[in-house]
N, C-alpha and C positions, 0 to 999 in steps of 0.2 A: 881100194874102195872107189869108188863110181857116182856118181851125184844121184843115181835110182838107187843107190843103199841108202841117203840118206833121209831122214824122216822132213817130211816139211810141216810147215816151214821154214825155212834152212837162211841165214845167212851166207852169201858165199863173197870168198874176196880174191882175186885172179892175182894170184900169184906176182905174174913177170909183171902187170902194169902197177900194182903198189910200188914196187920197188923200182920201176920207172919213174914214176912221180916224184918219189923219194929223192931222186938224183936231177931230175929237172928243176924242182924247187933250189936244190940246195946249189944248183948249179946257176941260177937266178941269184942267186943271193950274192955266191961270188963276183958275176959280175957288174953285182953294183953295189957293191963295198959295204956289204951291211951283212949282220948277223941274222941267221935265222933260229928261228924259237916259234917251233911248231906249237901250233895250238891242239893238244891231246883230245878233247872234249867229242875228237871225228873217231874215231878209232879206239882210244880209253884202254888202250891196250899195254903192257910193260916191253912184251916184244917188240910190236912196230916201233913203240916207240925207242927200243935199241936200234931199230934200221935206221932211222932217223939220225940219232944221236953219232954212230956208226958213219954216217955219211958226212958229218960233220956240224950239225945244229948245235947248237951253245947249252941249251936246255931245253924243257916245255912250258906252254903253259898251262895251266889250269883251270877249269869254270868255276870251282867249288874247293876247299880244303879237305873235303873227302877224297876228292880224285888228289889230290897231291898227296893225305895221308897214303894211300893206294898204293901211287910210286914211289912212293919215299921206300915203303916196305919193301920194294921192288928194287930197292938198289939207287933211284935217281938220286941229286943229291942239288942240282942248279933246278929252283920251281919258280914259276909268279903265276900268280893265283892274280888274273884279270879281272878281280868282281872287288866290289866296295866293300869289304871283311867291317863285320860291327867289332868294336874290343869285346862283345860279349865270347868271342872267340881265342881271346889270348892266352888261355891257357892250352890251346894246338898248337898255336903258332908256335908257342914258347918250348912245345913238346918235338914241332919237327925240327926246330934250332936245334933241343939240343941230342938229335938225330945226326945231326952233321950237314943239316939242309939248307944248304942257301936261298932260302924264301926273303921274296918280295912281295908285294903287293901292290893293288892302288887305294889313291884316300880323293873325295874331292870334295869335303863338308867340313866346313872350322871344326865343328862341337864332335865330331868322330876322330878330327885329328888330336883335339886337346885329350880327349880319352884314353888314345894311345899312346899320346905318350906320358901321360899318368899312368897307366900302364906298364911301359917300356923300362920309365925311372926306378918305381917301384919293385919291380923284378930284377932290376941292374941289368937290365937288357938295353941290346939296340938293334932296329928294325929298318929295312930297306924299304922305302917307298917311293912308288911314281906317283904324280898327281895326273889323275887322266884327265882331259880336255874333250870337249863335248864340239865335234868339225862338222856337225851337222842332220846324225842319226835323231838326237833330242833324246837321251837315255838316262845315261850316269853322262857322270863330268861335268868339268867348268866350262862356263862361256870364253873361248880367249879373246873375244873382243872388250870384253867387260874390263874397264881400267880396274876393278879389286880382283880380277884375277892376279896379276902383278905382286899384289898385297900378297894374298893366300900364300901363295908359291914361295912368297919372302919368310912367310908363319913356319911354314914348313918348315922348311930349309932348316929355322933357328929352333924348332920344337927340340926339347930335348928330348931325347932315348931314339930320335927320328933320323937315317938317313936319307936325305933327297937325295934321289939316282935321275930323275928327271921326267920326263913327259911322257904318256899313252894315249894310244886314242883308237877308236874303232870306227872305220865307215860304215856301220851295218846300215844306212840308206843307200849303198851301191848299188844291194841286190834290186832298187824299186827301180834303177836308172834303165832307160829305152833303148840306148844303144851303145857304141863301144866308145863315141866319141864325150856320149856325157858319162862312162865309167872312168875317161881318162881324165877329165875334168874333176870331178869327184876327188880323185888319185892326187891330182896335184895343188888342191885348193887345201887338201889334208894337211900333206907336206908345208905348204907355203903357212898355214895357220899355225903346225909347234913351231919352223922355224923363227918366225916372227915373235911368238910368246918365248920362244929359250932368248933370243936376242936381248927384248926388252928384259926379262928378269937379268940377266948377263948384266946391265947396267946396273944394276942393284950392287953389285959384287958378288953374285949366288953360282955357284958352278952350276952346268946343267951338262952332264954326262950321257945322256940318251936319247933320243928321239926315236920312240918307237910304234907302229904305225899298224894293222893286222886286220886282212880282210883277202878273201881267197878272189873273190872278183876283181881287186883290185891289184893284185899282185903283180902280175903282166908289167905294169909302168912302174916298176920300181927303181927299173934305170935312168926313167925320164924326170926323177925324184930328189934330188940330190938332199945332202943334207941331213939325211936321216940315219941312224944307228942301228937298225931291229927291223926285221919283220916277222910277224907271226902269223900267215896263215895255217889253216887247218883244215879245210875240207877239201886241201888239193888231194891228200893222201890217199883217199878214195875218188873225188869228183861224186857228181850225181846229175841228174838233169838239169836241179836247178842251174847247173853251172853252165851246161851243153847249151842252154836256153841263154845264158849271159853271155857269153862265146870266150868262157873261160877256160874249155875244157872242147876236146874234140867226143865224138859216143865211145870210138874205141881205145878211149883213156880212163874211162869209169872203169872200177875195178870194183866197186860193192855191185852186187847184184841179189835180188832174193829168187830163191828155188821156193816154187809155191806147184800144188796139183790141183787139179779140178775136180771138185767134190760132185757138181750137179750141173745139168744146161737143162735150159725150158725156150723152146723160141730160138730166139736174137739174142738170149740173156745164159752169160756163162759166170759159173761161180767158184771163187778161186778160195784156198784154206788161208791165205795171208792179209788179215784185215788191216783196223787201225793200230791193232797192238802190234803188228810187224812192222809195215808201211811207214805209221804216221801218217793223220791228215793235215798235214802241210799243204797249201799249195802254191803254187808259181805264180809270180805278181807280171809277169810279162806276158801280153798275146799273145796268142797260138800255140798256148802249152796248157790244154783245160787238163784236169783228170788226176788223176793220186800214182802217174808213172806209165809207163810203155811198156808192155811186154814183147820179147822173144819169145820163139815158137823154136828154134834151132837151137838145145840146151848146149850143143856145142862151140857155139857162133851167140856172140854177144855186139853182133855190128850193124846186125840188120832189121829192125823194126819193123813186128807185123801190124802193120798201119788198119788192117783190118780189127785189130783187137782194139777196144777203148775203154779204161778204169774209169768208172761215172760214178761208183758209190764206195765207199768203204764203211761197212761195219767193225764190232771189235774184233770177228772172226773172220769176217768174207769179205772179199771184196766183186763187186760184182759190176762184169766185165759186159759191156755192149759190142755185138757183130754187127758189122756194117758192109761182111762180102767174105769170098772165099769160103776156103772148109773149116767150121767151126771146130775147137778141140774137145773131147768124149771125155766122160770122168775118169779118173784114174790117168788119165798127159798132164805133163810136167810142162811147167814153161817158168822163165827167168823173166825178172821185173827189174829196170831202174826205176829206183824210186824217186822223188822229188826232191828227196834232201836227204843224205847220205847219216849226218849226224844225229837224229834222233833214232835210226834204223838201230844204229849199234848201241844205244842205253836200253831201246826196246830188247834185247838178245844177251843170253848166258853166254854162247859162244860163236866166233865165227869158221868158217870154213875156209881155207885155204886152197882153190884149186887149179890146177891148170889146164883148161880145156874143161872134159865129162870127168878129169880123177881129183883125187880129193887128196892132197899132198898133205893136211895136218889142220887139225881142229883147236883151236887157242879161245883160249877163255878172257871175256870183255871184262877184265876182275875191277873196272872203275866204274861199270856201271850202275845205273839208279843210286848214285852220291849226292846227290840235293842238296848235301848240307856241308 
């Protein structure tokens, strides 16, 4: 099969560079002494994430305990589910346990942790948790400047049915950073902030086991890092523009692309079958990347950017493309989009394409996707 047999709009994922990735991350990892633990939520896939696993990553993690119920079914069996879990949820948790699934989680609220572990007692269960630390995004987690973080961390620790594993944290303000010099600043003010907070709890007498850290922009300096236990990016596995625009990611390292055709052109104005329900409207918080993605015009070449084409609108269906020079493409041409952000592509989509080059090596199923919950 040929990428003109398939119907668009098409997912497609280039074969040799996923599994490039695959081996560059985990090969990052090794040499700077820490475990990797892909973040599933780019991909949501049980396959890749056997190349992963395969290559040597410890486990994944998870947005949702849907995507972990997913792969649990799947065979995985090491999960952490990165999101603040209410106990109104304890009876999954308590159901992937007793699956054989080494689930963690994170907690960063007294009144959600005494919950759990009313919970945990009550069931005669016991539960792995990290307490995530809030480095600067403003999301979830504690403050570790805050002298009652110290406290919490101590609460834990002693909650019963609770095991503390130790710290998380996410730099999602990396992606707003200008250049590479304040990504790496970001990178190590991260580091410098758990190991500080594992330190001071340590005087407590509280073990603290982990230090783990998870952000695809910031990945890069994880050797200039020291100290740390874990890393979990995830949108290296594909890359996207966003990342090509961070200079996390070179263009001929992205390996998601969408196969979309031209349904109409009027003018200057070309209109494509791949809107916001493929795309996503995401956009890029860095100058000089306006628009919902870049298209190719060479379905066999994913290197070269026709600079003439510009995404300026996305609707649910269409996206619709401004000409600014050159030969416009006719209804019924095919052209390849990186999109802006790689991970909402793949919940938008039943399945992806696997291809190399114009053939189409194998069609797999996104079976974690649209899990919300």
């Amino acid at each position: 099969m040929s990428l003109n047999d398939l119907r668009t709009p098409a997912v497609l994922i280039e074969f040799s560079r996923v599994r490039d990735n695959i081996d560059r991350m985990q090969a990052l990892a090794r040499r700077a002494g820490v475990r990797l633990r892909p973040h599933a939520k780019t991909h949501k896939s049980p396959q890749i994430a056997g190349w992963q696993l395969d290559a040597g990553a410890v486990g994944l993690c998870c947005a949702k305990l849907g995507e972990a119920e997913t792969f649990a079914e799947a065979g995985l069996r090491d999960l952490r589910v990165v999101y603040p879990l209410h106990p109104c949820n304890a009876d999954r948790v308590f159901a992937l346990q007793d699956r054989g699934v080494a689930l963690s989680f994170v907690v960063d609220h007294a009144e959600v942790v005494l919950a759990w572990s009313a919970a945990a007692r009550a069931a005669g269960r016991w539960l792995d948790v990290l307490v995530k630390a809030d480095v600067g995004f403003h999301r979830c987690g504690i403050d570790p400047s805050d002298p009652a973080a110290i406290d919490f961390i101590e609460e834990v620790a002693a909650a019963p049915g609770l095991r503390f594993r130790g710290l998380l944290s996410h730099c999602g303000h990396a992606y707003a950073q200008p250049s590479d010099e304040a990504l790496a600043t970001v990178a190590r003010d991260e580091a410098r902030m758990l190991r500080e907070l594992a330190e001071a709890v340590r005087t407590r007498g509280v073990a603290v086991s982990e230090l783990s850290v998870g952000a695809t922009p910031t990945a890069r300096f994880i050797t200039d890092t020291p100290g740390l236990s874990e890393m979990r990016p995830g949108n290296y596995v594909y890359y996207d523009r966003t990342q090509v625009a961070l200079g996390s990611a070179r263009l001929d390292q992205c390996a998601l692309t969408v196969l979309s055709t031209v349904v109409t052109t009027h003018g200057d104005r070309v209109i494509l079958d791949a809107g916001s329900k493929t795309l996503s409207s995401d956009l890029i918080a860095r100058a000089g990347c306006p628009g919902y993605g870049v298209v190719f015009t060479d379905l066999a070449s994913v290197d070269t950017i026709n600079e003439d084409l510009h995404i300026d609108r996305l609707s649910e269906e269409h996206a619709t493309v401004r000409v600014s020079g050159g030969t416009a493409p006719r209804p019924g041409d095919r052209v390849r989009i990186l999109p802006n952000h790689a991970c909402v592509v793949s919940n938008l989509a039943n399945e992806v394409a696997l291809v190399a080059g114009t053939h189409v090596v194998e069609r797999i199923p996104v079976a974690a996707r649209g899990k919300s919950s």
